[in-house]
C-alpha atoms as a printed R data frame, in Angstrom:
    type eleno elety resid chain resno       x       y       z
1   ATOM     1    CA   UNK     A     1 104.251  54.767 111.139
2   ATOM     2    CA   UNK     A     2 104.606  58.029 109.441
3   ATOM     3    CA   UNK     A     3 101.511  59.311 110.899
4   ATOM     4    CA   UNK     A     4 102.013  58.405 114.331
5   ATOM     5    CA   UNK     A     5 105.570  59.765 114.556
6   ATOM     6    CA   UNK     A     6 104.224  63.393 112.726
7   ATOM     7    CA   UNK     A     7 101.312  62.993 115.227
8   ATOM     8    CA   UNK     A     8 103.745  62.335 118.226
9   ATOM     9    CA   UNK     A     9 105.891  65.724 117.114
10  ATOM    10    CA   UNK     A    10 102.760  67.628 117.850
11  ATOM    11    CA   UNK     A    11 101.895  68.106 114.061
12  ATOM    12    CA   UNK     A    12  97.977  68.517 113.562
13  ATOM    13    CA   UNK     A    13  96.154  65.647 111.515
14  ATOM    14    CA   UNK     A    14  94.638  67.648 108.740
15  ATOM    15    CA   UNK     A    15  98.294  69.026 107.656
16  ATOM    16    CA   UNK     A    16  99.799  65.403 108.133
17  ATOM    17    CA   UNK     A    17  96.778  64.027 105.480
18  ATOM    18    CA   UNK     A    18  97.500  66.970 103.463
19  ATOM    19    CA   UNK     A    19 101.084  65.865 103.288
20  ATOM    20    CA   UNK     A    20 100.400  62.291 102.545
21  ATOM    21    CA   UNK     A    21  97.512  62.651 100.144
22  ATOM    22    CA   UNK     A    22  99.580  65.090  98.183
23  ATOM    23    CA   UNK     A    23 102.937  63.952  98.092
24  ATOM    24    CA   UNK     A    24 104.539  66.633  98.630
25  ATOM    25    CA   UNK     A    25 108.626  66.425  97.914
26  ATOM    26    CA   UNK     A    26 110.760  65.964 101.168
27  ATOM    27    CA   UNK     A    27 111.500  69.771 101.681
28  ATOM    28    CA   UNK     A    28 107.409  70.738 101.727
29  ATOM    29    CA   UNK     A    29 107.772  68.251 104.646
30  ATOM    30    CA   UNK     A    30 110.818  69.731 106.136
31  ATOM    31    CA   UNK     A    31 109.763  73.261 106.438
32  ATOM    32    CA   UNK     A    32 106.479  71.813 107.665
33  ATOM    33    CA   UNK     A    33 108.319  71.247 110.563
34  ATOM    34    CA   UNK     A    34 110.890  73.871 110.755
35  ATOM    35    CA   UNK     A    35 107.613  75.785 111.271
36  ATOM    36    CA   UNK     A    36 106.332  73.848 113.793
37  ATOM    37    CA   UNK     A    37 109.556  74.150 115.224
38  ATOM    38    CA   UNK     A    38 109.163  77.603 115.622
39  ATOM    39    CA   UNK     A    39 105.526  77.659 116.969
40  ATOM    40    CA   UNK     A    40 107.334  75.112 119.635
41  ATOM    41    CA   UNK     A    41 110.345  78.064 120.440
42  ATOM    42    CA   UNK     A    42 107.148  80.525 120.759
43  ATOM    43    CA   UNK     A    43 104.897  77.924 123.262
44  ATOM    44    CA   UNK     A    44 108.309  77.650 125.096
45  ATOM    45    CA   UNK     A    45 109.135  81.303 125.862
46  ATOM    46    CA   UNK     A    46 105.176  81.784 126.800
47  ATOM    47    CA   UNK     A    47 105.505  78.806 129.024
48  ATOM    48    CA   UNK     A    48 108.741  79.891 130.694
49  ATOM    49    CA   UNK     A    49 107.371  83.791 130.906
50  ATOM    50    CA   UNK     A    50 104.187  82.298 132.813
51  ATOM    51    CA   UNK     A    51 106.523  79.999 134.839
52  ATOM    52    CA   UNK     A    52 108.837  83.110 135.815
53  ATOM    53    CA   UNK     A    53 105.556  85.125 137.193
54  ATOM    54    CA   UNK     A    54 103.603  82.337 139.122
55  ATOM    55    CA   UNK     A    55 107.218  82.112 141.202
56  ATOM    56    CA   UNK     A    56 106.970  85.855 141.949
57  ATOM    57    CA   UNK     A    57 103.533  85.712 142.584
58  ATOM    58    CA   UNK     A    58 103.902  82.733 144.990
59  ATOM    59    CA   UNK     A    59 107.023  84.931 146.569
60  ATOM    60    CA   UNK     A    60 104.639  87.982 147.091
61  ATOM    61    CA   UNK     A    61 101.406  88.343 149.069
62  ATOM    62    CA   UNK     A    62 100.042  90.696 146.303
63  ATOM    63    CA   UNK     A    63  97.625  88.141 144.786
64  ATOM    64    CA   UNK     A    64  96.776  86.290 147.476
65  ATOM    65    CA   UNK     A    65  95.841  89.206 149.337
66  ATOM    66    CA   UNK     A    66  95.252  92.411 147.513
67  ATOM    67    CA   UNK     A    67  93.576  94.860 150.343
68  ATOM    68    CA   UNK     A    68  96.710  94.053 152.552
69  ATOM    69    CA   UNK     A    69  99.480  94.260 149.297
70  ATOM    70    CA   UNK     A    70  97.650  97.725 148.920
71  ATOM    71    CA   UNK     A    71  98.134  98.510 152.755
72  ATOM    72    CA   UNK     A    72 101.802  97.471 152.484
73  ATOM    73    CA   UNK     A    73 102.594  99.462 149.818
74  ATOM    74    CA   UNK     A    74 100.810 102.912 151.282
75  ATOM    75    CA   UNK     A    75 102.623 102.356 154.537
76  ATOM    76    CA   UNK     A    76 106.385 101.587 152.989
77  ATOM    77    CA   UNK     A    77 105.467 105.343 151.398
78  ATOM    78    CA   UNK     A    78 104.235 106.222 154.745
79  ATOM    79    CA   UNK     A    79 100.896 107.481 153.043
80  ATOM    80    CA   UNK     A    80  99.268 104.360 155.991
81  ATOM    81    CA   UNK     A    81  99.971 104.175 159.751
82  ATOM    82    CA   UNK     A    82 102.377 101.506 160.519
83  ATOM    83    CA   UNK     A    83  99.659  99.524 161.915
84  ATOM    84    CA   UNK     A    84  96.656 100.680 160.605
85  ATOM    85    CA   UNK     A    85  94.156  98.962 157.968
86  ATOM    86    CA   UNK     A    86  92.499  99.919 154.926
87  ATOM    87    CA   UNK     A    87  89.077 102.074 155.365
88  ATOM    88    CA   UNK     A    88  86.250  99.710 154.308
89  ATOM    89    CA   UNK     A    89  85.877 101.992 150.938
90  ATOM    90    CA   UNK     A    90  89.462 101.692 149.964
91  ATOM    91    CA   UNK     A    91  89.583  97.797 150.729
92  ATOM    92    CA   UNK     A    92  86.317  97.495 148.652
93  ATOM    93    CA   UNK     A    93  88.032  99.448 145.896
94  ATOM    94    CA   UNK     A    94  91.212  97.521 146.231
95  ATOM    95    CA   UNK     A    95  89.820  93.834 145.710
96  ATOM    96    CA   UNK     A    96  87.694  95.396 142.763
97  ATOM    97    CA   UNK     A    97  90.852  96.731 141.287
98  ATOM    98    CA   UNK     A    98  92.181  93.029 141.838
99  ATOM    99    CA   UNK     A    99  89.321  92.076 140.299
100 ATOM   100    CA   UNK     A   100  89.494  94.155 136.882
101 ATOM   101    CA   UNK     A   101  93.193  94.318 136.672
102 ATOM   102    CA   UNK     A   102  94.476  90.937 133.971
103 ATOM   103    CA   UNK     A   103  97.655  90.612 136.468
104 ATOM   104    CA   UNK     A   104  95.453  91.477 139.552
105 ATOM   105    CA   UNK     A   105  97.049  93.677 142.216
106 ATOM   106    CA   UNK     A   106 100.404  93.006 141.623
107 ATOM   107    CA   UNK     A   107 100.120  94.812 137.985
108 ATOM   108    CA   UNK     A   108  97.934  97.801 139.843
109 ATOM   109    CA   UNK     A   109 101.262  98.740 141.978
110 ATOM   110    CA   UNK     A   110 103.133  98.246 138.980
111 ATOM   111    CA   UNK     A   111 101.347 101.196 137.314
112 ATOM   112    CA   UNK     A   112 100.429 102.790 140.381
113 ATOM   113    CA   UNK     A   113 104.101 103.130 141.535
114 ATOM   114    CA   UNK     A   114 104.419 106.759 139.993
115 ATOM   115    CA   UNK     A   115 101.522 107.690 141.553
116 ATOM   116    CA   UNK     A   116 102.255 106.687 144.620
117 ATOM   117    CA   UNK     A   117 106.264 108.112 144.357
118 ATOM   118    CA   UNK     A   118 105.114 111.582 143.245
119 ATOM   119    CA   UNK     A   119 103.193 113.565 145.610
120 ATOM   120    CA   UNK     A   120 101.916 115.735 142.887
121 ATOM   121    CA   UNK     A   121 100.322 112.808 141.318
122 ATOM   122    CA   UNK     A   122  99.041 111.777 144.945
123 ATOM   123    CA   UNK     A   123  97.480 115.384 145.559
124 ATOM   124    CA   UNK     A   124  95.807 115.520 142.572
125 ATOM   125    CA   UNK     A   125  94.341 111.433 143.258
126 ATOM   126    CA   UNK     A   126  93.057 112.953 146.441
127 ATOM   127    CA   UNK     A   127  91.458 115.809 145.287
128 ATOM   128    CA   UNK     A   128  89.868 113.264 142.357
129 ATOM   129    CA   UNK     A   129  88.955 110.604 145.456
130 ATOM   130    CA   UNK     A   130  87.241 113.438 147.423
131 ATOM   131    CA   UNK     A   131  84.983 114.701 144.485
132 ATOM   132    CA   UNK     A   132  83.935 110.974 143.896
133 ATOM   133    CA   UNK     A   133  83.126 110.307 147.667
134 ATOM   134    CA   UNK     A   134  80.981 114.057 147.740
135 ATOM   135    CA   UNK     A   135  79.036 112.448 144.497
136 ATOM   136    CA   UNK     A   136  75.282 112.636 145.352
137 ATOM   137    CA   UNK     A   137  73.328 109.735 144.065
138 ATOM   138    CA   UNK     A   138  71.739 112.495 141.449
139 ATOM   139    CA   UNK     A   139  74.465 114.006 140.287
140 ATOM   140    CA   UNK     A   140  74.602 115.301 136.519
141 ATOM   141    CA   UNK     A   141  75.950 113.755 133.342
142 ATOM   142    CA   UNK     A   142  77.888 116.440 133.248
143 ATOM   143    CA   UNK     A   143  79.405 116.023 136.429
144 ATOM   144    CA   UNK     A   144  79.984 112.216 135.679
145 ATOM   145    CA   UNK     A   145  82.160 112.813 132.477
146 ATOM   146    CA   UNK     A   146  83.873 115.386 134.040
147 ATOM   147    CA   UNK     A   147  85.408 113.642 136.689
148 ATOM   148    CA   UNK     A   148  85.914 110.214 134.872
149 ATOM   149    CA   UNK     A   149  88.022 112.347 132.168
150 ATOM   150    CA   UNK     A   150  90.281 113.568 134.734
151 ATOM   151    CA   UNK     A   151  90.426 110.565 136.524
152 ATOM   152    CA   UNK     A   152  91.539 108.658 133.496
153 ATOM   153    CA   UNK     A   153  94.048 111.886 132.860
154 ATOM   154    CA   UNK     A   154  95.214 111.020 135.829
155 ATOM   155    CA   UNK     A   155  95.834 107.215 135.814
156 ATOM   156    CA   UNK     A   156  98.138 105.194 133.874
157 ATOM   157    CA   UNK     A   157  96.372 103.104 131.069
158 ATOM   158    CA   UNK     A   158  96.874  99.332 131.233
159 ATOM   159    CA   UNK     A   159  99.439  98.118 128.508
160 ATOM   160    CA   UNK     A   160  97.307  94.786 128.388
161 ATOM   161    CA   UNK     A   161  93.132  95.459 128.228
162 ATOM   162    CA   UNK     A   162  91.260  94.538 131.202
163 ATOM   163    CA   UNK     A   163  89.136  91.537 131.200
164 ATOM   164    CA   UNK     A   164  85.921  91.750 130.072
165 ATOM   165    CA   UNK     A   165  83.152  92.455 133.531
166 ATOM   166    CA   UNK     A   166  79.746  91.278 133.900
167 ATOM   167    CA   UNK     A   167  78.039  94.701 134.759
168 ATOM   168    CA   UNK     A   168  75.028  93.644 136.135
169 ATOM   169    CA   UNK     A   169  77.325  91.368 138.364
170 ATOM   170    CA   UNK     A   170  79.553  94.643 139.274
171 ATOM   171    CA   UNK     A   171  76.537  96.605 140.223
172 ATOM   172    CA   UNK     A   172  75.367  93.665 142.361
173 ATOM   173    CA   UNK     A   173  78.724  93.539 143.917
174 ATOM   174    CA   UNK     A   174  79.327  97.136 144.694
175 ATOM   175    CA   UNK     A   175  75.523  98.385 144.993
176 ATOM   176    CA   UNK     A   176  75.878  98.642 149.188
177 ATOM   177    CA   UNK     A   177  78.986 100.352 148.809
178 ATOM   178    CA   UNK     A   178  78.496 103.098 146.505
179 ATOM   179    CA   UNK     A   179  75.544 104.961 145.095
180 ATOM   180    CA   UNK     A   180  74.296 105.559 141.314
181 ATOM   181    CA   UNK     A   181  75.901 108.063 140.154
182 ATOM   182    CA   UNK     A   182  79.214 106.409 141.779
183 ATOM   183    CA   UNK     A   183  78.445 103.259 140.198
184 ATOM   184    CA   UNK     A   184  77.860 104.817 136.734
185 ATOM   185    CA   UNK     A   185  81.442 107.023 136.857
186 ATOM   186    CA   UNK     A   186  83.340 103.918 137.456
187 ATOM   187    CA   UNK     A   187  81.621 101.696 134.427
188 ATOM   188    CA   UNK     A   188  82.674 105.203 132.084
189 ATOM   189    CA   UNK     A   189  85.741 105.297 133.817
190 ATOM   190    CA   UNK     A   190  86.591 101.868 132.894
191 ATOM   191    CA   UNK     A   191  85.720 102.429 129.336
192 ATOM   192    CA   UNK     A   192  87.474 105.450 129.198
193 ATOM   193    CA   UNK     A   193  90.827 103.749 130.535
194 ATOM   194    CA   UNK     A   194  90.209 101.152 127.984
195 ATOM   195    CA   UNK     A   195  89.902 102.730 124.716
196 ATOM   196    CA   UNK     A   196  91.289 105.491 122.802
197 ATOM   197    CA   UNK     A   197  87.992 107.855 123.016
198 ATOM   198    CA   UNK     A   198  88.299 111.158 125.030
């Protein structure tokens, strides 16, 4: 009976037969499950945390649909026509940054909200966008670490790291959209954003 109520309070089976077999005075016990307890208090908060964001996710069209969260947020900062769409690039880029991103689009306009408020941050993303889309398939090394260092300069690093990406599956993915030096900036890029090297 002592087992099955421990085992019913969510305490593992080793620690109950190490409890048992040992004898262990009353207290041992006790704080046994003052600690488990706690680990409870810490599943709860996670729980509730994970409860709180799949309500604002199933409020927002953000993870449903990145490419048009994306669109909505350009044309609220009227950097979008009212009516028009994402170029086939940019919708490309958005679903990959869905993709990559642990809380998906919503946490890319999270961090992307003070590039997108400050116009000095947006010049300098445009200037960065136009070098990437004049990339020739042979461009250098050189050229390649140049521009993914101030890219990442230029981003926001996630607080959280990105989830792990099959490459060869990325570069099947994106192959008809961008060439090989493109391809190669953005797999630098990403390790760039998510470590500490320079």
């Amino acid at each position: 009976m002592r087992v099955a109520r421990l085992r019913a309070l969510g305490m593992p089976i080793p620690q109950i037969a190490s409890h048992i077999a040992s004898g262990e005075p009353r207290v041992s016990l006790s704080n046994a499950l003052r600690a488990l307890a706690d680990e409870v208090d810490g599943d709860i908060e996670r729980l509730a945390a994970t409860r709180d964001r799949l309500r604002e996710l199933a409020r927002s069209q953000a993870y449903g649909q990145p490419v048009e969260a994306l669109a909505q947020a350009l044309r609220e900062r009227q950097l979008l026509g009212t009516d028009a769409a994402l170029p086939a690039d940019e919708a490309s880029a958005a679903s990959l940054l869905d993709a990559l991103h642990p809380d998906g689009m919503p946490g890319v306009l999270a961090q992307a909200t003070s590039l997108l408020d400050d116009p000095d941050a947006r010049l300098r993303l445009n200037t960065l966008l136009e070098r990437f889309h004049a990339f020739a398939d042979d461009a250098s090394e050189s050229e390649i670490d140049n521009l993914a260092r101030d890219v990442a300069s230029t981003l926001p690093r996630p607080e959280q790291a990105a989830t792990p990406v099959d490459i060869e599956l990325m570069d099947k993915l994106l192959g008809h959209r961008f060439n090989a030096a493109q391809r190669r900036l953005m797999h630098l890029l990403r390790h760039k954003l998510t470590t500490d090297d320079e």
